[in-house]
N, C-alpha and C positions, 0 to 999 in steps of 0.2 A: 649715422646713428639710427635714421628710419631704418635703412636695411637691416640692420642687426636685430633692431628689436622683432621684424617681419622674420626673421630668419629662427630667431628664438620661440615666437608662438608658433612657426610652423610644427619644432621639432616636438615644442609640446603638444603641439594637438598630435602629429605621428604618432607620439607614446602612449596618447589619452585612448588610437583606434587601434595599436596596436596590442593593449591590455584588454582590450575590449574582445578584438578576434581571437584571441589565445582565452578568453572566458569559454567564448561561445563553443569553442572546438572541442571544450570539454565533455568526454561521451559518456563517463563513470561506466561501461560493460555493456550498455543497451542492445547495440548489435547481438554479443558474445547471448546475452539472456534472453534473446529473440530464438537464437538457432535454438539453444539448449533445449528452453522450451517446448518446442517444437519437437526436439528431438526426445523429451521426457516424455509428451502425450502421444508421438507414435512408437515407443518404446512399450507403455501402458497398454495400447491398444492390442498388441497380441497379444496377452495376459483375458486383459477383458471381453475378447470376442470369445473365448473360451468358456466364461461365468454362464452362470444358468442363472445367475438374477437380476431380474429384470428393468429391478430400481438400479443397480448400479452401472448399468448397459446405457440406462435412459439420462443418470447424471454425466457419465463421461463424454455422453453425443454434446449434450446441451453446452458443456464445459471446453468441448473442444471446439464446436462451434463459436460460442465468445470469445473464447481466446484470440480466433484467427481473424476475428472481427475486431478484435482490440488491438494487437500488436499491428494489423493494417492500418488503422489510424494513428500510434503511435509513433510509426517508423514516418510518416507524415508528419505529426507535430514533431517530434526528434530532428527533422530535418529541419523545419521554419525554427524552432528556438528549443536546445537542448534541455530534454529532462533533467529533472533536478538528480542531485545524488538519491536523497530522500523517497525517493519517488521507483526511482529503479531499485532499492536497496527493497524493497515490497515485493516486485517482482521475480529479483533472484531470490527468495526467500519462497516465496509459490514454485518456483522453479523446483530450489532443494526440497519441497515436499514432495514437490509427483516424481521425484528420482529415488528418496528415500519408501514411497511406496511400489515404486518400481523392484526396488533391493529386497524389500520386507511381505510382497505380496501376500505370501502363507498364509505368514502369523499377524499380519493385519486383519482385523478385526471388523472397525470401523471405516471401510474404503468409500460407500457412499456417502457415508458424514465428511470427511475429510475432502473428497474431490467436490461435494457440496457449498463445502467453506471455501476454496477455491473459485468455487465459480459465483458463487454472491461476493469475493472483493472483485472481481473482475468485470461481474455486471455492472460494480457499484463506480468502480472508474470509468469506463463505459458509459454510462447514463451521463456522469461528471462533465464526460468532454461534450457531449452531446450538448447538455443543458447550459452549458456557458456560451457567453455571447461570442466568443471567437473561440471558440472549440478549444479553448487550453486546459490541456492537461494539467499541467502544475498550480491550478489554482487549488489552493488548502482551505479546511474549512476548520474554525475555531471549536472545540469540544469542552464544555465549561461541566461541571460536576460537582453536582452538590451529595450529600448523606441523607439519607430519608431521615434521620432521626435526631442525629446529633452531628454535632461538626466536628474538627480536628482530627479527619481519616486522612493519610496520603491514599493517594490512587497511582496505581500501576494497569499496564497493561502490555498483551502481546496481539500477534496479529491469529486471527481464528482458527486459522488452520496447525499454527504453534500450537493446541490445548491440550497436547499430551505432551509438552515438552517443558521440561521444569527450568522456567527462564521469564525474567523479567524484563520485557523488554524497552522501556516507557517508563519514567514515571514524573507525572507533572510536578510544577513548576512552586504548586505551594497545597498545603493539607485545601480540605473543603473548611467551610464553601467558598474558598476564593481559588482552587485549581482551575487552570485551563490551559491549556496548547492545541497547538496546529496542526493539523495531521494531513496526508495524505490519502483521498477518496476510500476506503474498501472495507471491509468485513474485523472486526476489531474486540477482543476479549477487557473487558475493564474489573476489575475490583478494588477494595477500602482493606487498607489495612491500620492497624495501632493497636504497637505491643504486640500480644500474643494474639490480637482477634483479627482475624483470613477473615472477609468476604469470599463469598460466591462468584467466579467470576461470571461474569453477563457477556452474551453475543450482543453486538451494536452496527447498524449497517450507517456508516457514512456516507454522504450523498452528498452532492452538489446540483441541490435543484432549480440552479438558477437564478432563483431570487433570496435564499439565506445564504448566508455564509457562517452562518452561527449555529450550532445544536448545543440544548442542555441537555443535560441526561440526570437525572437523580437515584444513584445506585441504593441496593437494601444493606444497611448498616449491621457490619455483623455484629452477632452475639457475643 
């Protein structure tokens, strides 16, 4: 009777580490959006050594510089304990922008606003891993939102470098002032909506400085 029952928690505990390693193994594309990446800013970079201006010469260096300092640390945490879905879904999402500005070069417009917003979510993860006590990446920081004026707004948002693209990407979990969710580190467009009244949406730099794990932010209530 002892044998069996030792024989039965062995198999459960096997199940309990074998669910556990089939967790961990999971990669959501990180690899895949590592190369891309990579392959997006030296795709750019002929484009851009070509420009005559001087600000967007100076954002792309800065931009590709973090980059290759980020995903170096990343491909490190990604090995000790896999990023989250959430987490990489921010990156291919930066990814499909410097490809889409790859594509649309010309008739882009705004290329140093855009590889700018890029490179503050990027610094903002960056600084993230830095500031935490065992350099993890996937630690979220809580974003709580009130109305300057009055309450009963839902709040939406997309990530910064999305702000020409008509898409809502986010939207919390209940109107102000009681909305809040968890978001991952980087560079973030927030607005108030109800009914027919749009807010403005607002750049917001999320950080993880180590000691909060909490930002409020109090948006302008529209008209």
């Amino acid at each position: 009777m002892n044998n069996l029952k030792y024989y039965i928690l062995v198999f459960f505990i096997s199940i309990c580490f074998s669910n556990c390693g089939g967790y961990g193994s999971i990669d959501y594309g990180f690899s895949e959006t590592s190369v891309n990446t990579q392959k997006a800013l030296t795709n750019l970079s002929t484009k851009i050594s070509t420009s005559e201006d001087p600000m967007l010469i100076q954002t792309y260096n800065k931009l590709e510089k973090t980059s290759n300092e980020l995903f170096l640390i990343l491909e490190d945490c990604h090995k000790k304990y896999k990023l989250t879905k959430n987490y990489i879904t921010t990156l291919q999402e930066a990814q499909k922008a410097l490809e889409r500005l790859h594509q649309n070069f010309a008739s882009t417009s705004d290329k140093t606003l855009l590889l700018e917003a890029i490179y503050l979510d990027y610094h903002a993860k960056l600084q993230s891993i830095v500031s935490s006590p065992q350099n993890d990446a996937n630690s979220t920081i809580r974003v709580t939102i009130d109305s300057s004026k009055e309450d009963g707004f839902f709040v939406f948002g997309k990530l910064s470098y999305e702000e020409k693209l008509p898409i809502k990407r986010f939207r919390f979990n209940k109107p102000t002032h009681d909305a809040f969710q968890d978001f991952v580190p980087g560079y973030y467009l927030f607005w108030l909506e109800k009914e027919d009244r749009i807010g403005t949406p607002e750049l917001h730099l999320i950080i993880n400085n180590g000691t909060e794990a909490e930002k409020k932010l109090v948006l302008e209530t529209p008209k």
